[in-house]
MDTraj code that builds the backbone (N, CA, C; nanometers):
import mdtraj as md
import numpy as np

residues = "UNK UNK UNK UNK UNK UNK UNK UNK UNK UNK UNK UNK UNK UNK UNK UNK UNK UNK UNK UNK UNK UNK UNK UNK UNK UNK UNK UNK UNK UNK UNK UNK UNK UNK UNK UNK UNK UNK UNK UNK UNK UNK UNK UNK UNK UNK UNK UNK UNK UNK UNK UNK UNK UNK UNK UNK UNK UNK UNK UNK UNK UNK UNK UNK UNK UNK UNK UNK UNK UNK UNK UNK UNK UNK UNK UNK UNK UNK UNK UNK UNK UNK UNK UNK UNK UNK UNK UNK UNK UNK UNK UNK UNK UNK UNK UNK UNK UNK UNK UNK UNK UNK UNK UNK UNK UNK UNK UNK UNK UNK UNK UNK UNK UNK UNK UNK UNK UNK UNK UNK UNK UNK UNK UNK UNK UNK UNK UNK UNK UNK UNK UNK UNK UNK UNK UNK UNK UNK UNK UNK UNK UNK UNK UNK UNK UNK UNK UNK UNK UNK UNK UNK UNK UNK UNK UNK UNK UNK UNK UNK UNK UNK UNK UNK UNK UNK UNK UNK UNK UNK UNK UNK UNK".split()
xyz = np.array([
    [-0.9003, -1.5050, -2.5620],
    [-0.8295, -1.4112, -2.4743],
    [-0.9197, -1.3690, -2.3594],
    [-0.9769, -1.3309, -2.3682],
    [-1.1390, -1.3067, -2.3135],
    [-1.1517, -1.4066, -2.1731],
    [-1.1804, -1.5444, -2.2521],
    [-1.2416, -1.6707, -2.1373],
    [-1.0748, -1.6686, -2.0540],
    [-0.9478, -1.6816, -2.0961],
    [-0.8498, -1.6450, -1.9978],
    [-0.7883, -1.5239, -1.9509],
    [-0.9080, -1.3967, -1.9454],
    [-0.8894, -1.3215, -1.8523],
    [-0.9957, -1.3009, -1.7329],
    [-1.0802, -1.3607, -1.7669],
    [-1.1881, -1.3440, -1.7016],
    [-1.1664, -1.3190, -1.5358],
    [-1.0709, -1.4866, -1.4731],
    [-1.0011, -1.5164, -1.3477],
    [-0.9545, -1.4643, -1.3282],
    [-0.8898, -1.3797, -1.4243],
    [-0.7526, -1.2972, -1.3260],
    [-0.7527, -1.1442, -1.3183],
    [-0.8530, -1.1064, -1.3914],
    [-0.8908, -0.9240, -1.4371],
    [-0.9463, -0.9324, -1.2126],
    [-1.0528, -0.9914, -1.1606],
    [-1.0561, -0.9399, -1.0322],
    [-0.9097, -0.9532, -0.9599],
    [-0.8643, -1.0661, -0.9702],
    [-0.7368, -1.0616, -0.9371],
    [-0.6384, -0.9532, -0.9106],
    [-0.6312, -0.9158, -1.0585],
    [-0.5508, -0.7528, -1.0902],
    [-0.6153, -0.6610, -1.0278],
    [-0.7590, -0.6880, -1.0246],
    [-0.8302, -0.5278, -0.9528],
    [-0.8154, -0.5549, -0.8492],
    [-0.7717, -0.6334, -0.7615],
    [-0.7877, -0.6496, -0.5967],
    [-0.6357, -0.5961, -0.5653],
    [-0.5317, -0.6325, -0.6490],
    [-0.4177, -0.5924, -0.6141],
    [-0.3960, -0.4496, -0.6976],
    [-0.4609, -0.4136, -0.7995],
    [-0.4456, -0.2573, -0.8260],
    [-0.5443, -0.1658, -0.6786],
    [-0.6715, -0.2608, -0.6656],
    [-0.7247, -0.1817, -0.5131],
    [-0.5818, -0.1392, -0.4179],
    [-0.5539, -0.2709, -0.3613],
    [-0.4374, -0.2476, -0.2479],
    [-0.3469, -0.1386, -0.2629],
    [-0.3605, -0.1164, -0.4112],
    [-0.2645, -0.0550, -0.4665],
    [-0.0892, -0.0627, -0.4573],
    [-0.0393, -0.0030, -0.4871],
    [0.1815, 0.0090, -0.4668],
    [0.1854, 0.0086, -0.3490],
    [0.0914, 0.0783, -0.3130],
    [0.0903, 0.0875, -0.1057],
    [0.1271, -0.0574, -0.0368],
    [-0.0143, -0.1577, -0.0276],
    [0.0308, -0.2500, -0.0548],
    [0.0958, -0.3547, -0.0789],
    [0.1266, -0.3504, -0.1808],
    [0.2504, -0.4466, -0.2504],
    [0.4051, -0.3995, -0.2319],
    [0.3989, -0.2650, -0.1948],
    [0.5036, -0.2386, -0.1340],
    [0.5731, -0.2612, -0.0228],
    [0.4295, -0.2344, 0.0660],
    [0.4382, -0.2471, 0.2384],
    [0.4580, -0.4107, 0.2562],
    [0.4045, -0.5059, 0.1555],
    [0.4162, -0.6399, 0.1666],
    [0.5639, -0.6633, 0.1646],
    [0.6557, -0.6122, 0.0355],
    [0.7870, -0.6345, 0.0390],
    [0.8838, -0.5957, 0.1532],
    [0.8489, -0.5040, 0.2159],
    [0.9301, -0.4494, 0.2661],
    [0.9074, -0.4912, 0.4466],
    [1.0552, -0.5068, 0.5232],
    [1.0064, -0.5175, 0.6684],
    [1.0047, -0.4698, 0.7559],
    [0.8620, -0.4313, 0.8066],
    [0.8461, -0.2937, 0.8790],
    [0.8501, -0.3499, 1.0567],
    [0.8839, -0.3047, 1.1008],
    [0.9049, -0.3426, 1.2194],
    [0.6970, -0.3680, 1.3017],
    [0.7051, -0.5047, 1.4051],
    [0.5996, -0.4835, 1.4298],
    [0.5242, -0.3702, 1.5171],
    [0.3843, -0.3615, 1.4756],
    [0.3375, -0.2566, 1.5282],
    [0.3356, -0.2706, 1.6827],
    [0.3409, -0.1352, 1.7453],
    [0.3530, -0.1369, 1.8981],
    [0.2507, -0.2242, 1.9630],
    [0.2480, -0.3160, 2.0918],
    [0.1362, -0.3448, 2.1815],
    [0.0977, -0.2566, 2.2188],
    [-0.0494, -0.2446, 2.1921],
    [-0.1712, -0.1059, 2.2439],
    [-0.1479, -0.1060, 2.4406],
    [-0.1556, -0.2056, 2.4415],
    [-0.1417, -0.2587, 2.6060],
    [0.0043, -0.1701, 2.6467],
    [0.0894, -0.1794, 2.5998],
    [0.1983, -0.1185, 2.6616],
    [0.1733, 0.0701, 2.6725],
    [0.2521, 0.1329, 2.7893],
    [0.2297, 0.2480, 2.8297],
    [0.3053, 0.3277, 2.6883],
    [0.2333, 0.4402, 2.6373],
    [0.3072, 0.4886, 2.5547],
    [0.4115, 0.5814, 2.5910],
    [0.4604, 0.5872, 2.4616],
    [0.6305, 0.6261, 2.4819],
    [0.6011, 0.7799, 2.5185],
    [0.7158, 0.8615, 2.5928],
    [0.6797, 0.9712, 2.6708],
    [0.7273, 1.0309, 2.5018],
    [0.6652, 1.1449, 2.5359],
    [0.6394, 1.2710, 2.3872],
    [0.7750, 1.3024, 2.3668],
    [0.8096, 1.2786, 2.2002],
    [0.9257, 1.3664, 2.1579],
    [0.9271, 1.5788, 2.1045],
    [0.9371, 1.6383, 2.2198],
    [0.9538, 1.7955, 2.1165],
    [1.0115, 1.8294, 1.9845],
    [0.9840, 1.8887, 1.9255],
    [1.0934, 1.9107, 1.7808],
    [1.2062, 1.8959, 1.8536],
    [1.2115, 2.0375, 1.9195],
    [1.3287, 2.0403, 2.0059],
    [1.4528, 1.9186, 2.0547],
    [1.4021, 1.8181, 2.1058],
    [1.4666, 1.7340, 2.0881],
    [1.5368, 1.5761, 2.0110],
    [1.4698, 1.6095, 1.8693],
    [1.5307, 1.5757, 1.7609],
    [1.6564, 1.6308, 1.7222],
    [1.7654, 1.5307, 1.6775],
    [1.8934, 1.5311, 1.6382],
    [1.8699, 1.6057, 1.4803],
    [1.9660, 1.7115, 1.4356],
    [1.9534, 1.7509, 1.3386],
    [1.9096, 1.6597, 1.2158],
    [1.9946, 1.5527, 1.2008],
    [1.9216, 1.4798, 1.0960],
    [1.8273, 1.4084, 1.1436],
    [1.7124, 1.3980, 1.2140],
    [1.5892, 1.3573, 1.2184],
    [1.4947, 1.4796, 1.1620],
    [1.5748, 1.6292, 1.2317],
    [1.4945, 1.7011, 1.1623],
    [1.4476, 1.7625, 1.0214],
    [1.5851, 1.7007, 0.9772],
    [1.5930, 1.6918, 0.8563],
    [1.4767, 1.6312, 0.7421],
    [1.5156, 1.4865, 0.7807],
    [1.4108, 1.3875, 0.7076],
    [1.2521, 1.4574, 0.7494],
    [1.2026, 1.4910, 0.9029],
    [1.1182, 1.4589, 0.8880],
    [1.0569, 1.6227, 0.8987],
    [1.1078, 1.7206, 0.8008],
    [1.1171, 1.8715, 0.8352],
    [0.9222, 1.8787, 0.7686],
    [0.9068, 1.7881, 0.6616],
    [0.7635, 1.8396, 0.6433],
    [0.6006, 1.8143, 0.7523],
    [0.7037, 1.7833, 0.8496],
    [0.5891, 1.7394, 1.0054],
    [0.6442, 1.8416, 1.0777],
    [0.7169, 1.9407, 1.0893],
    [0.7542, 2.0491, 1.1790],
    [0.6654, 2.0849, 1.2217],
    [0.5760, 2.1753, 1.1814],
    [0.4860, 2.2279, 1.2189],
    [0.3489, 2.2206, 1.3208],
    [0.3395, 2.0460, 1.2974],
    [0.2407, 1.9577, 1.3552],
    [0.3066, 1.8738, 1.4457],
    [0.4747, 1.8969, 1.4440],
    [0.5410, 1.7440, 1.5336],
    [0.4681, 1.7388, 1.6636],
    [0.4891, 1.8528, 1.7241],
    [0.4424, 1.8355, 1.8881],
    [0.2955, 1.8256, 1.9361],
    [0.2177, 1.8548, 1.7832],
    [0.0932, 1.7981, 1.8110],
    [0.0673, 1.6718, 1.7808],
    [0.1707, 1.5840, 1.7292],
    [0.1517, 1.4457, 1.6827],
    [0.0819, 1.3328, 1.8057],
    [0.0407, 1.2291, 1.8290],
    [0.0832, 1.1345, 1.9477],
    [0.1782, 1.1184, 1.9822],
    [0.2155, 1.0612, 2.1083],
    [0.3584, 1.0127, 2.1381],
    [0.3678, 0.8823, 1.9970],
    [0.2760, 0.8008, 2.0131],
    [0.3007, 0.6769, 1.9284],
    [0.3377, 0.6787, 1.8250],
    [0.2510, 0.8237, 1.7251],
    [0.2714, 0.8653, 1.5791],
    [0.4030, 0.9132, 1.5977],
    [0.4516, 0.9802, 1.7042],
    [0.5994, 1.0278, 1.6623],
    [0.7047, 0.8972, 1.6546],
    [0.6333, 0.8577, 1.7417],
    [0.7923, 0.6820, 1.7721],
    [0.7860, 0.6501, 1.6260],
    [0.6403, 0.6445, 1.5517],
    [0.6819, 0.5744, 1.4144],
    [0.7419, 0.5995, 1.3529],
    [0.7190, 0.7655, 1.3081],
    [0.7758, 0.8593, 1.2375],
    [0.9313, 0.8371, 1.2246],
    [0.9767, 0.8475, 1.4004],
    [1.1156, 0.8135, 1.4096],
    [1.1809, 0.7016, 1.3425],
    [1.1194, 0.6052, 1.3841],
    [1.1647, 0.4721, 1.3100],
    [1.1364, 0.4339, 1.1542],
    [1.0655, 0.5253, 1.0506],
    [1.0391, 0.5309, 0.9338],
    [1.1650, 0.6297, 0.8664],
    [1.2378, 0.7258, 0.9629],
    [1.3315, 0.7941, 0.9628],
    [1.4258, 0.7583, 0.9376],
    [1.4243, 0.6652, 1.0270],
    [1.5458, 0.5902, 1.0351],
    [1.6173, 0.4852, 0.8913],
    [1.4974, 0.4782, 0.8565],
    [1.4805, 0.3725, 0.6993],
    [1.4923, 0.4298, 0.6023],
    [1.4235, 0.5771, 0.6207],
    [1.4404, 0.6621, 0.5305],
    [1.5853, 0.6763, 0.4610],
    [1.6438, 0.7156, 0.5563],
    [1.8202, 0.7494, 0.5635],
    [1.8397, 0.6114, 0.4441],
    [1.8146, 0.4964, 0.4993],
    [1.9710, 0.3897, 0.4065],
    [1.8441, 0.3406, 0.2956],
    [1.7604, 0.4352, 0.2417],
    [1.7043, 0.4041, 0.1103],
    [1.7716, 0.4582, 0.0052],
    [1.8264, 0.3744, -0.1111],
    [1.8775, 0.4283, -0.2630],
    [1.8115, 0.5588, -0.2872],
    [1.8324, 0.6510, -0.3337],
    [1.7749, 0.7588, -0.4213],
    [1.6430, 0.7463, -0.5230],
    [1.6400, 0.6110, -0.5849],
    [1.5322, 0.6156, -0.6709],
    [1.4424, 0.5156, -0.5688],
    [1.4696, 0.4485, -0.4821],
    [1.3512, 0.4150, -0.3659],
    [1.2640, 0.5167, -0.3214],
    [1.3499, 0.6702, -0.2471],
    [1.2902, 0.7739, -0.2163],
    [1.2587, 0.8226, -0.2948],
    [1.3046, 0.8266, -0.3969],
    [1.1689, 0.8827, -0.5567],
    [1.0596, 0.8130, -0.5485],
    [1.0649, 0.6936, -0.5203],
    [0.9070, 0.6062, -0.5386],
    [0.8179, 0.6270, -0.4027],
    [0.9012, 0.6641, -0.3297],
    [0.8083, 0.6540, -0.1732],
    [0.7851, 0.7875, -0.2252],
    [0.7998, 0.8761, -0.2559],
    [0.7492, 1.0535, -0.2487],
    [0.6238, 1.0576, -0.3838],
    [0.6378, 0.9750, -0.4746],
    [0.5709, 0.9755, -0.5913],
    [0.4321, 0.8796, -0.4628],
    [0.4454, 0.7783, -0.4366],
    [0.2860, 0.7193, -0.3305],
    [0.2709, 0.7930, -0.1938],
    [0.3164, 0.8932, -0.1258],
    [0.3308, 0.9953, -0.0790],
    [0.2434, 1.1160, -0.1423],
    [0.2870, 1.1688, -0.2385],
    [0.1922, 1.2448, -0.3275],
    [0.0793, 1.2050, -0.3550],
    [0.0597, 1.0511, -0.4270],
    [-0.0831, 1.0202, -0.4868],
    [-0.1489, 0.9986, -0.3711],
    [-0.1037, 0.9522, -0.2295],
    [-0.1984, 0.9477, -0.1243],
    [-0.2691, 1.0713, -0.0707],
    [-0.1778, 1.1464, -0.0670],
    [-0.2085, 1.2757, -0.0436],
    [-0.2981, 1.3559, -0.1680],
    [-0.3334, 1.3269, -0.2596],
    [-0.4493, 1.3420, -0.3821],
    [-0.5725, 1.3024, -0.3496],
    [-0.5741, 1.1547, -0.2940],
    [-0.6714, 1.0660, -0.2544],
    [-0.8047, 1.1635, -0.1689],
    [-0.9283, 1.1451, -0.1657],
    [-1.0318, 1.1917, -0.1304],
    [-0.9763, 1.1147, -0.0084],
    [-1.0735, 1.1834, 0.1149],
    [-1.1234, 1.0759, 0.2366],
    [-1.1891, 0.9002, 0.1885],
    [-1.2316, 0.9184, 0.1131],
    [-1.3238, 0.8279, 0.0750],
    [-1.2456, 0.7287, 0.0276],
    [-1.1612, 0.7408, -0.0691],
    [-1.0381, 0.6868, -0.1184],
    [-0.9458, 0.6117, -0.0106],
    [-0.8761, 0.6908, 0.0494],
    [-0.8110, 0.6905, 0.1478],
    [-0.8913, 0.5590, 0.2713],
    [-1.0089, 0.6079, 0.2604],
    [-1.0811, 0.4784, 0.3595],
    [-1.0622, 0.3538, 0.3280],
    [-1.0960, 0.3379, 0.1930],
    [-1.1008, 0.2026, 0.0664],
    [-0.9713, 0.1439, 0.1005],
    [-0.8697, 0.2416, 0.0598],
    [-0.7194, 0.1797, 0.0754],
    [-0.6994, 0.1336, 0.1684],
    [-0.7285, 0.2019, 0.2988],
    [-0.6760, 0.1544, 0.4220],
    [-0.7682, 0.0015, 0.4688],
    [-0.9162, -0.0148, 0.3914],
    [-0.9723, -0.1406, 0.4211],
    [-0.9185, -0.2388, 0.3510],
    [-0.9141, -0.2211, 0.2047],
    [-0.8206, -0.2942, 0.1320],
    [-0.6815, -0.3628, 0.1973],
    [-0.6115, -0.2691, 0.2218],
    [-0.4440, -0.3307, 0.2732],
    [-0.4957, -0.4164, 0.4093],
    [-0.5895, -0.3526, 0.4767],
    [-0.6537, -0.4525, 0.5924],
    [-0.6952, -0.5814, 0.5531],
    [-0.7483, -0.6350, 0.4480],
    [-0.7789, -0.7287, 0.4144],
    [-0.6492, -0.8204, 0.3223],
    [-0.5886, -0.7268, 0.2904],
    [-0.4510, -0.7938, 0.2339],
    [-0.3514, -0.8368, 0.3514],
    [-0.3216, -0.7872, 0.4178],
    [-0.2738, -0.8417, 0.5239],
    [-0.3302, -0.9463, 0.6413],
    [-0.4712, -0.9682, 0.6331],
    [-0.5472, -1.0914, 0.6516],
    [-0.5420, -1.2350, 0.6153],
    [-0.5084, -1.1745, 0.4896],
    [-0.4524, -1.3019, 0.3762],
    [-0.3433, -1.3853, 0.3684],
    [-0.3759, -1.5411, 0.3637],
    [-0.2503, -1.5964, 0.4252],
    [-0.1282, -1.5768, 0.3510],
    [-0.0253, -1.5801, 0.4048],
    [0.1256, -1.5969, 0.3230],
    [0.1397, -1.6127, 0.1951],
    [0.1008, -1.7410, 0.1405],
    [0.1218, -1.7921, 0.0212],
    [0.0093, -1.6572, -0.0844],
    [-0.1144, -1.6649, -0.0260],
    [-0.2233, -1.5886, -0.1125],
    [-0.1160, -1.4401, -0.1589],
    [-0.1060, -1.3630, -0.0392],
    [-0.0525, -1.2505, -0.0284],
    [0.0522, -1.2140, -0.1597],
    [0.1748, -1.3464, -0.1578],
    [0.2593, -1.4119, -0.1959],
    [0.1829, -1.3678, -0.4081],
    [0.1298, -1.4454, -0.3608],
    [0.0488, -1.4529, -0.5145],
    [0.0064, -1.3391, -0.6092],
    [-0.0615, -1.2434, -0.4978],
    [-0.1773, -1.1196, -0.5325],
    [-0.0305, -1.0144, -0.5914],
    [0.0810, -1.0341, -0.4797],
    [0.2166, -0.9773, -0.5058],
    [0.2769, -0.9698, -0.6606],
    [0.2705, -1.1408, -0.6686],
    [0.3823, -1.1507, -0.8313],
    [0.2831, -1.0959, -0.8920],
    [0.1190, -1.1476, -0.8736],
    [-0.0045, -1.1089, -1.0004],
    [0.0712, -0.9567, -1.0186],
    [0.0284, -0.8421, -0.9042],
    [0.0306, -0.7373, -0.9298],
    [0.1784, -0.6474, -0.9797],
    [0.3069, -0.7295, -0.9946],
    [0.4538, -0.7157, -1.0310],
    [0.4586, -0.7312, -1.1581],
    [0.3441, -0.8317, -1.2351],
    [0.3750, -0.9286, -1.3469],
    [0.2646, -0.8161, -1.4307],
    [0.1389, -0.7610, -1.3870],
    [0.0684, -0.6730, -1.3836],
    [0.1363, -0.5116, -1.4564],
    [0.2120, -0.4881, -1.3441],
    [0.3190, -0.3822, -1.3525],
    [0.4208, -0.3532, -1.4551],
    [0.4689, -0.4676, -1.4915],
    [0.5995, -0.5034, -1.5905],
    [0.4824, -0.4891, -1.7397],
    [0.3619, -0.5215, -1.7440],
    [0.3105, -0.5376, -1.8462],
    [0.3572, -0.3343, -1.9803],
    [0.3743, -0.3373, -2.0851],
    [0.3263, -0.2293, -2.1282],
    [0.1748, -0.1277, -2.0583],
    [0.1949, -0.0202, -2.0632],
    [0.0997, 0.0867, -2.0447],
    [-0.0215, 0.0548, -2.1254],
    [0.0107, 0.0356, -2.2650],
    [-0.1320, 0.0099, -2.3420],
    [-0.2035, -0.1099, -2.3247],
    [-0.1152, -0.1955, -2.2744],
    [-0.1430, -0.3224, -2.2517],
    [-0.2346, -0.3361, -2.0864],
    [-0.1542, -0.2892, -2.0303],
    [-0.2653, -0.2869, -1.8725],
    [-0.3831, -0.1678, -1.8644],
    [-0.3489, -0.0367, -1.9573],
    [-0.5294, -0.0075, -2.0074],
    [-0.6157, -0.0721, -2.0620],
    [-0.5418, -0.1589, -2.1571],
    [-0.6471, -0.2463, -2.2723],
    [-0.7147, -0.3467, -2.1479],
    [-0.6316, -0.3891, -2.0694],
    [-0.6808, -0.4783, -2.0003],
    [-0.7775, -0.4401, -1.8922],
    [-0.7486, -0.2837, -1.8223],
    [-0.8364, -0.2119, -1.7249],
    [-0.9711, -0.1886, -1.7986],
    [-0.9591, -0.1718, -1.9174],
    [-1.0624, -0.1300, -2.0186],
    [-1.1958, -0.2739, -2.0444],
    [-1.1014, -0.3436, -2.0483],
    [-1.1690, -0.4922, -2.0338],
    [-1.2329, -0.5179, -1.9202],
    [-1.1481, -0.5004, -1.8308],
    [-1.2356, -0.5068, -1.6926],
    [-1.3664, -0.4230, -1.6760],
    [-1.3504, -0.3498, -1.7276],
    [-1.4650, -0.2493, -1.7071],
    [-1.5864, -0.2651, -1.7656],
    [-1.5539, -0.3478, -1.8815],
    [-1.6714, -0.3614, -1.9712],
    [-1.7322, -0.4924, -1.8958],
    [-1.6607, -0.5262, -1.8516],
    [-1.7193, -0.7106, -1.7662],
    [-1.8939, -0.6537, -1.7015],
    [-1.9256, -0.7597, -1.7014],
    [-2.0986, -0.7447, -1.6218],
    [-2.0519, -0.7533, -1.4970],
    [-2.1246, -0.6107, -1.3655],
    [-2.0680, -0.6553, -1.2676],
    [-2.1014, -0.7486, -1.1916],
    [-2.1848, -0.8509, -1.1997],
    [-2.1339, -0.9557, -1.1170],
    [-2.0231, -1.0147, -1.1890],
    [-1.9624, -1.0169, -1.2937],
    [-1.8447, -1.0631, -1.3053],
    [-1.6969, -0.9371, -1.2446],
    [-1.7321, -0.8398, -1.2400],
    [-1.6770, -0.7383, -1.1354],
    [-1.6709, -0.7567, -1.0061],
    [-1.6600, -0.8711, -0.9531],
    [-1.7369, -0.8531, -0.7745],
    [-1.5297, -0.8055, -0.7211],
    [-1.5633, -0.7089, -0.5907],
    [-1.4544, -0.6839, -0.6015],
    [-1.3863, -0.7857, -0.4999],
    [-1.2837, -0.7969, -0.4997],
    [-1.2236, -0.9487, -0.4134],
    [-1.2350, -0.9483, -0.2882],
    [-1.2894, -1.0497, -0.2335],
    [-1.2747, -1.0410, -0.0602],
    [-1.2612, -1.1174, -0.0008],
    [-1.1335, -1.2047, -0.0475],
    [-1.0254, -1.1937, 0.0221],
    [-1.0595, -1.4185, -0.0497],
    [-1.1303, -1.4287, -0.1115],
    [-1.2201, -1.5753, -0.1348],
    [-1.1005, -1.5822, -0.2685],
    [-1.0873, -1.7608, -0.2915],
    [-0.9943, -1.7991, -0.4342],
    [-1.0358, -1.7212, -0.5120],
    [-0.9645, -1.6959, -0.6324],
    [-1.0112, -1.6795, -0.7212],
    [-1.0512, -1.8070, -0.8516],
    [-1.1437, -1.7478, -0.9091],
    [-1.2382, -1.8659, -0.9471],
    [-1.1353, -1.9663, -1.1024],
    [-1.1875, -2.0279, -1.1095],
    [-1.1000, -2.1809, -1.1898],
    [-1.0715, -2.0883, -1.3530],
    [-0.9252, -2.0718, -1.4178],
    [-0.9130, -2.0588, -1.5330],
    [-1.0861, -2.1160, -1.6269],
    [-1.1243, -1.9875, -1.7104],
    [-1.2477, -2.0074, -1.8063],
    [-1.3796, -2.0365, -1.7049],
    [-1.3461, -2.0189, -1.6127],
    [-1.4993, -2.0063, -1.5361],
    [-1.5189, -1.8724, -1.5150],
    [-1.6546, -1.8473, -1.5063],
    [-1.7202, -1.7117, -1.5185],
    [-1.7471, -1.7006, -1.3525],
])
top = md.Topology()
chain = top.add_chain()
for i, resn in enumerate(residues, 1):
    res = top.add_residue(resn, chain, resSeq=i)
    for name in ("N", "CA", "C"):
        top.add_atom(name, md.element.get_by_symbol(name[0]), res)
traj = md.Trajectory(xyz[None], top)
């Protein structure tokens, strides 16, 4: 059990790194990010948000008009997605919402280098790190501690954390 986890325990830790964030943001299609080159969009006021924008996005009130113009365009358009998500979608976005918002600075840095390097990664890889971390997910609770637990005990050079290189041949160390 052991010699066939060896390959795939960094595996799991590279896509538990990325974390749901991640593997989420992978599934889902987010519109592309703005050209830096283009003039940014002139500033939205609270004020002129449509009641249901202010709605969705009532926990930025306070800070809206100090936002960027750019951070607000997103906001808007994350708004917009917001609206035609199922009920237990917006349960899951508020539950990685929360744990981000837990996250140290430090944390928060990791993640954001992590998903940087996941999105580096070609198609198919991405593709892969995805089902690993789905197939990962579906596992029992005791079953993906037993296995985090395993990982942990590994020597760390058998810990190296993934960057972004194959992962190494079934039973090779």
């Amino acid at each position: 059990m052991r010699r066939s986890l060896s390959w795939i325990l960094p595996l799991l830790l590279a896509a538990l790194l990325a974390g749901p964030t991640a593997a989420s943001l992978h599934a889902q299609n987010f519109p592309a990010p703005p050209n830096q080159n283009m003039p940014p969009p002139p500033p939205r006021p609270w004020s002129s948000l449509t009641p249901a924008q202010r709605d969705v996005l009532s926990p930025l009130r306070d800070k809206w008009d100090t936002l960027p113009p750019r951070r607000q365009q997103n906001m808007l358009q994350k708004s917009e997605h917001w609206v035609t998500l199922p009920p237990e979608k917006r349960d899951e976005v508020r539950l990685r919402i929360a744990h981000w918002q837990a996250m140290t600075p430090e944390q928060r840095k990791e993640a954001r280098a992590n998903l940087q390097q996941f999105r580096q990664l070609p198609p198919e890889e991405r593709a892969r790190l995805h089902a690993t971390f789905e197939h990962f997910q579906e596992l029992p609770p005791e079953q993906r501690e037993k296995l985090m637990q395993q990982f942990r005990q590994l020597p760390p050079e058998q810990r190296v954390r993934f960057q972004g290189q194959p992962a190494p041949p079934p039973g090779g160390q």
